[in-house]
N, C-alpha and C positions, 0 to 999 in steps of 0.2 A: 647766359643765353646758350640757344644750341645751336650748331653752326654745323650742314654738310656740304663734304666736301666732293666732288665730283671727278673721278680719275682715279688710276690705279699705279701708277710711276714711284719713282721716287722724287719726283719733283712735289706731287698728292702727299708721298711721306715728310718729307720736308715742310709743308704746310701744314699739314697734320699738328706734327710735333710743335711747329710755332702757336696754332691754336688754341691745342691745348694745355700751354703754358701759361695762356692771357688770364689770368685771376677773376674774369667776366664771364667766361665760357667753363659752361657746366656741364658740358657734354659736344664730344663732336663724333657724328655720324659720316660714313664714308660710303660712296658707292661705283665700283663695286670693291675697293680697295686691296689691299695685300696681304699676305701673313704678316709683314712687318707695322705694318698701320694697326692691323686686328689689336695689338698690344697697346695702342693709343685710345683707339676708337672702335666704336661699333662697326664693322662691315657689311652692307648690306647689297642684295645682289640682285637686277630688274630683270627680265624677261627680255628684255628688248635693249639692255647694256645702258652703256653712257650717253649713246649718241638719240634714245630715244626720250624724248622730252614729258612724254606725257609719265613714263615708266619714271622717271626723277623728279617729276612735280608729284606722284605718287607716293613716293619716300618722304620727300620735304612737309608733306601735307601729313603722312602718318604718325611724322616725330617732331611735328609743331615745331620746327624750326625757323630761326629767326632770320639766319642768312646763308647764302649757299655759296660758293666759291666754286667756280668753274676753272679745272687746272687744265685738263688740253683744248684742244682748238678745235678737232672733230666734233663733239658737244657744242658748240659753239655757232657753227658753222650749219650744224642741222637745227639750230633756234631752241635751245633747253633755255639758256636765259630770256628767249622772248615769255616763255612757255610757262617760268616762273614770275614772271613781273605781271601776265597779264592775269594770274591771281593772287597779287599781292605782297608775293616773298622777295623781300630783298637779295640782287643776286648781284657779285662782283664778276661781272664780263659782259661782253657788248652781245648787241641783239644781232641776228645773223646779217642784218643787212651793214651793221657796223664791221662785222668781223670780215667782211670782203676784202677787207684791210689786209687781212693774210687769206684770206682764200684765192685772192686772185691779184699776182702782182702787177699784170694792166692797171688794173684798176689802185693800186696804191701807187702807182707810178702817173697818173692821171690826178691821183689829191696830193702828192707833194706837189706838183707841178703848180695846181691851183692854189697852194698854200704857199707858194714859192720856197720850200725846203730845199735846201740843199744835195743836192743829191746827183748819180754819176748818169751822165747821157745813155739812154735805152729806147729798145725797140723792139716793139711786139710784132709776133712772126705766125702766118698759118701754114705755113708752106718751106721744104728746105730750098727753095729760090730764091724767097725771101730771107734767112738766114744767111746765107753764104755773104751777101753783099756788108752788112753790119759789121760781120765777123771779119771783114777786108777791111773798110773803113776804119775800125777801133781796132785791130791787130790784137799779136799775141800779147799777154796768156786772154784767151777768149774765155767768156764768163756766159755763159748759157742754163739758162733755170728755167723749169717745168711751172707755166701760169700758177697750175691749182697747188692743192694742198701735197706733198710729198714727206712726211713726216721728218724735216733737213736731209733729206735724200735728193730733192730733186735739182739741185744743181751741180754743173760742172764746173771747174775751173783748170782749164789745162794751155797745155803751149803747144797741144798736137791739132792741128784744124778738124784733120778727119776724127778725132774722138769727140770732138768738137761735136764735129755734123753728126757721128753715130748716135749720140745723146741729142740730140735735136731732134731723130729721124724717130727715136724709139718714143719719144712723148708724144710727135705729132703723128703718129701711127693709132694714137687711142683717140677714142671718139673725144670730140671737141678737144681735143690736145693742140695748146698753143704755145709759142717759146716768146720767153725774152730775153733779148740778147742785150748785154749792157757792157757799159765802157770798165776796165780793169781799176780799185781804187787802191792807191798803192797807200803804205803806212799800215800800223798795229789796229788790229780791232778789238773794239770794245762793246756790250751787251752793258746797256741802259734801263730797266724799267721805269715808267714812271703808270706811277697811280691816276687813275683817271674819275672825273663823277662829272664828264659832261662837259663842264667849263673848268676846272681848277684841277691840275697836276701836278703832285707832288714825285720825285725823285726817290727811288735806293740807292742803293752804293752800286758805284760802276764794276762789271767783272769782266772778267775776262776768261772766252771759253775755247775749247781743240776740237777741232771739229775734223777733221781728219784721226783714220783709224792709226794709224806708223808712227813712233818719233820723227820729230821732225819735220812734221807736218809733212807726212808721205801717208801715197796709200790713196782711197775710196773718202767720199766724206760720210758722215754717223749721223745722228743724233746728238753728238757730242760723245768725247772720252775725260774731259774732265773741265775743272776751272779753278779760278780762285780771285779773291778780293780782300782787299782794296788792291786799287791801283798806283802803285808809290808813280810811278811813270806817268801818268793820266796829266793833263792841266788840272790845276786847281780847282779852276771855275766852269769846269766842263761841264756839271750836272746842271748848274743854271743856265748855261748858254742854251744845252738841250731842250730845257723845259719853256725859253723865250724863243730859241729860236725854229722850233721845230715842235714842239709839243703841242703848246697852246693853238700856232695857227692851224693844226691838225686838228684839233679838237673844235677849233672857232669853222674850221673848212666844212667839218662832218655835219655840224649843229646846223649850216645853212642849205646841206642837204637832206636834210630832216631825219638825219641817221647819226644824234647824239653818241657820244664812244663815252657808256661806262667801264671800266677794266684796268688791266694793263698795256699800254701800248709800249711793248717792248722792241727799242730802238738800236737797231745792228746798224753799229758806225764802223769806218775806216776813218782815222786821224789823217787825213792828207798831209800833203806840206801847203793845201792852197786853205785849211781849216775842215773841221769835220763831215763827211759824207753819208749818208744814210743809205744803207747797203742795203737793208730789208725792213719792215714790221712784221710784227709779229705780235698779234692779240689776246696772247697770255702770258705769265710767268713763263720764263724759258727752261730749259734743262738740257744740262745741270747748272747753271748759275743759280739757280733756286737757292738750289744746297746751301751753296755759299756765302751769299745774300744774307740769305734769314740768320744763319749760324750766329750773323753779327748784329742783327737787330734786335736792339733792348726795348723798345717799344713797342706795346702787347699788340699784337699783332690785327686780332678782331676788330678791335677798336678804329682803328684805322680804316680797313673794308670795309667795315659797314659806314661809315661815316661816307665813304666813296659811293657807296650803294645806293645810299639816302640822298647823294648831292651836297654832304656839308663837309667836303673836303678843309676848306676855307678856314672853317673852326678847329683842326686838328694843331696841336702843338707842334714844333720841327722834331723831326725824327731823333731818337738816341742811337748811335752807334757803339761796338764795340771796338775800341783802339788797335784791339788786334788783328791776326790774318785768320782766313780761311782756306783751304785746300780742299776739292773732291777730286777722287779718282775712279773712275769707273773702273767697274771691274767686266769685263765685256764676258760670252760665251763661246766657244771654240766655232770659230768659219765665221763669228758677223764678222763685217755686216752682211756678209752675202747670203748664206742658209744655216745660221745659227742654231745647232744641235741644242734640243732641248729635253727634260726629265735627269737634268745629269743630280746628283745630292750635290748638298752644299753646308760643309762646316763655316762658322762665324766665326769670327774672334771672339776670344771672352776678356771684353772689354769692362775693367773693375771701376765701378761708378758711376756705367751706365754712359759715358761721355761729358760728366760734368767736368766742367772746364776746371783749369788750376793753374797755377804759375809757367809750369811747365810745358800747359798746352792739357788737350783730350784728344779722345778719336770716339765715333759713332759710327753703327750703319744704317742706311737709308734703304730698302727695298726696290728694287725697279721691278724686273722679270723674274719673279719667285711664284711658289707655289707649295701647299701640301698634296705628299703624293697620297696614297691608298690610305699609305701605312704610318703618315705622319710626319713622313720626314719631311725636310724644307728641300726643295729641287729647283732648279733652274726651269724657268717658262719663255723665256723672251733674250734679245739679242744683248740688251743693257741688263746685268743683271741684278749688281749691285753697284750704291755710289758709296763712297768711304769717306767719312769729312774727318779732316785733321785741322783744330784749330791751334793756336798759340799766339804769344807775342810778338812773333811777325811769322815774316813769310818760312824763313828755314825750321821754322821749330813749328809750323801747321804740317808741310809736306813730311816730318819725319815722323808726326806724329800719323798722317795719311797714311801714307809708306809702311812702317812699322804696321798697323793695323791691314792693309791691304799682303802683305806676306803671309797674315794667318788665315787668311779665307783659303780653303780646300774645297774646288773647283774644277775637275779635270777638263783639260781640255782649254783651262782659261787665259785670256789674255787680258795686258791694261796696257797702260802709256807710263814710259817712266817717266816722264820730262815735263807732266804738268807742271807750270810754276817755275821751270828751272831755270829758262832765260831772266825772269823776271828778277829771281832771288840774285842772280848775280851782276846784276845790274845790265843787261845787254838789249833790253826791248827800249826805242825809243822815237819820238815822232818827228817824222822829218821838218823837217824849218824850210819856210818857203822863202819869197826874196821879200830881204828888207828883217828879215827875221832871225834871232839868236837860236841857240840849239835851245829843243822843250824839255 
């Protein structure tokens, strides 16, 4: 089958590459994709970009495509999956009015509530008058996020009140700019996908992402600077609890408001010590857990989507996993997040085998913010530039294979995070025990 994929990330590359592994899939078209996808798949480029529906029901229809995969959430949000379904093409991701899920997090804090999910006390705010009282009530570190869509830029999380209020002041200064202000969830987070077709959701492997620019979780928050998977630390049985206790009745919630969730509804938890809290959704594959994620999925990938696409979740086999670790490191461009200098060149590692795995482990690169210039070369376009996956037998032999490959990118100007994965590798991430309860 042919299969396009929608977005130009490396999250896009990342599914890319799992696509076109599936033995079923005979071609995958991308739009408007990367230099780094181009060597996977056909690249194709609309008039009107990602976010225009008719311009991608356009492509999908030119190259008889069988399914399309929508990797960001702008696309999403401006209805390309309605846009596709209402002629016929099977697409994995929900229709705009499902994706309000992440377009507006009133409104997803309104269907947990209905669905009785789990999740931390908040308050939607038009006004900073209305903020300041919340932010008294629930104290420091105050957690304040931007309703709409913010690309993981639009929230704060600080112990200063007035950076608090400044970020409050600067969202609700743009037209319809609303805040929510929410209660602080203490314990590790973790980034859940589960597969959606409506009624039945199936699970990935849980990861775990840094969303702060600095070690150490310092600094501005990103897009994310890296991740990795599995979670030796995680409860056991967290992926089923997620998909009983939080998925399905989201999914049973949407279905009774006539706004079925096909996609990924991807689930940002905090591990409390009181059990887990659902911090955000998010209505696509995330990034960079993508990377991660897929790095270790042995089960062909399309197969699955479409099957979600079609509603026959139900009939898919349990997932195969990879026993071993994943690692990405982003490789960021000088000054993100703030005004990320762009047109810089960029040497690659020259990674022998392409990143086929082996005892030892691999390394790949994934494309985020890339570009050819005039003249050919490969240059920096965006703040995320590249993601670097280093796989292995666990976790210390993925990050060295990261690491090792992330030294050979020549990038002036560039920064990354050393410390993706490091707590974890050494045993120091762990979820607090509430009462009545042993260490997790």
């Amino acid at each position: 089958m042919k299969v396009l994929v929608v977005g130009s990330g490396a999250r896009e590359h990342a599914l890319v590459r799992a696509l076109a592994a599936d033995p079923q899939v005979d071609a995958v078209i991308a739009t408007p994709g990367n230099p780094g996808i181009a060597d996977l798949a056909l690249c194709v480029s609309t008039e009107g970009g990602a976010t225009d529906p008719a311009g991608v029901l356009a492509v999908a229809q030119r190259y008889a495509v069988e399914l399309v995969v929508v990797g960001p959430e702008a696309p999403l949000v401006a209805g390309v999956a309605d846009e596709l379904r209402a002629h016929g093409i099977p697409v994995f991701g929900p229709s705009a009015a499902a994706a309000r899920l992440e377009g507006s997090k009133a409104f997803a804090k309104e269907v947990m509530s209905a669905a009785d999910v789990p999740t931390g006390l908040a308050h939607v705010c038009a006004n900073l008058a209305e903020v300041e009282q919340p932010l008294d009530a629930f104290g420091a570190p105050y957690v304040v996020k931007e309703d709409g869509l913010a690309a993981g830029k639009g929230v704060v999380v600080t112990a200063d009140r007035e950076a608090a209020l400044a970020h409050a002041g600067a969202v609700l200064a743009k037209p319809g700019g609303l805040i929510v202000v929410e209660e602080f969830l203490d314990g590790p987070e973790v980034s859940l996908f589960c597969l959606c077709d409506g009624s039945t959701a199936v699970a990935l492997a849980p990861a775990q992402d840094f969303k702060r620019v600095g070690e150490g979780d310092t600094g501005p928050n990103t897009g994310g600077m890296g991740a990795y998977s599995p979670l030796a630390w995680a409860p056991p049985g967290l992926a089923d609890e997620v998909i009983e206790r939080i998925a399905l009745p989201v999914l049973a919630q949407m279905r009774r408001r006539g706004t079925p969730f096909v996609g990924t509804l991807f689930v940002g938890l905090a591990l409390t010590a009181r059990g887990p809290r659902v911090i955000e959704f998010n209505v696509r594959f995330g990034d960079p857990e993508t990377q991660v994620v897929l790095a270790r999925l042995r089960t062909p990938l399309a197969q699955v989507l479409l099957a979600a696409a079609n509603g026959r979740l139900a009939a898919v086999e349990p997932l195969r996993w990879d026993a071993g670790s994943a690692v990405t490191v982003v490789v960021a461009a000088k000054d993100y997040p703030a005004t990320p200098r762009t047109g810089d060149p960029i040497t690659l590692p020259d990674l022998a085998g392409g990143g086929a795995a082996g005892a030892d482990g691999a390394a790949y690169v994934l494309h985020a913010g890339t570009a050819l210039g005039e003249d050919g070369t490969l240059v920096s376009a965006g703040g995320r530039v590249l993601s670097v996956v280093g796989t292995g037998p666990d976790l210390r032999v993925a990050r060295e294979q990261a690491y090792a490959a992330v030294a050979e990118v020549a990038l002036d100007g560039s920064h990354y995070r050393r410390d993706i994965g490091l707590a974890a590798e050494r045993g120091e991430v762990s979820v607090p025990s509430g009462p009545g309860q042993g260490p997790a």
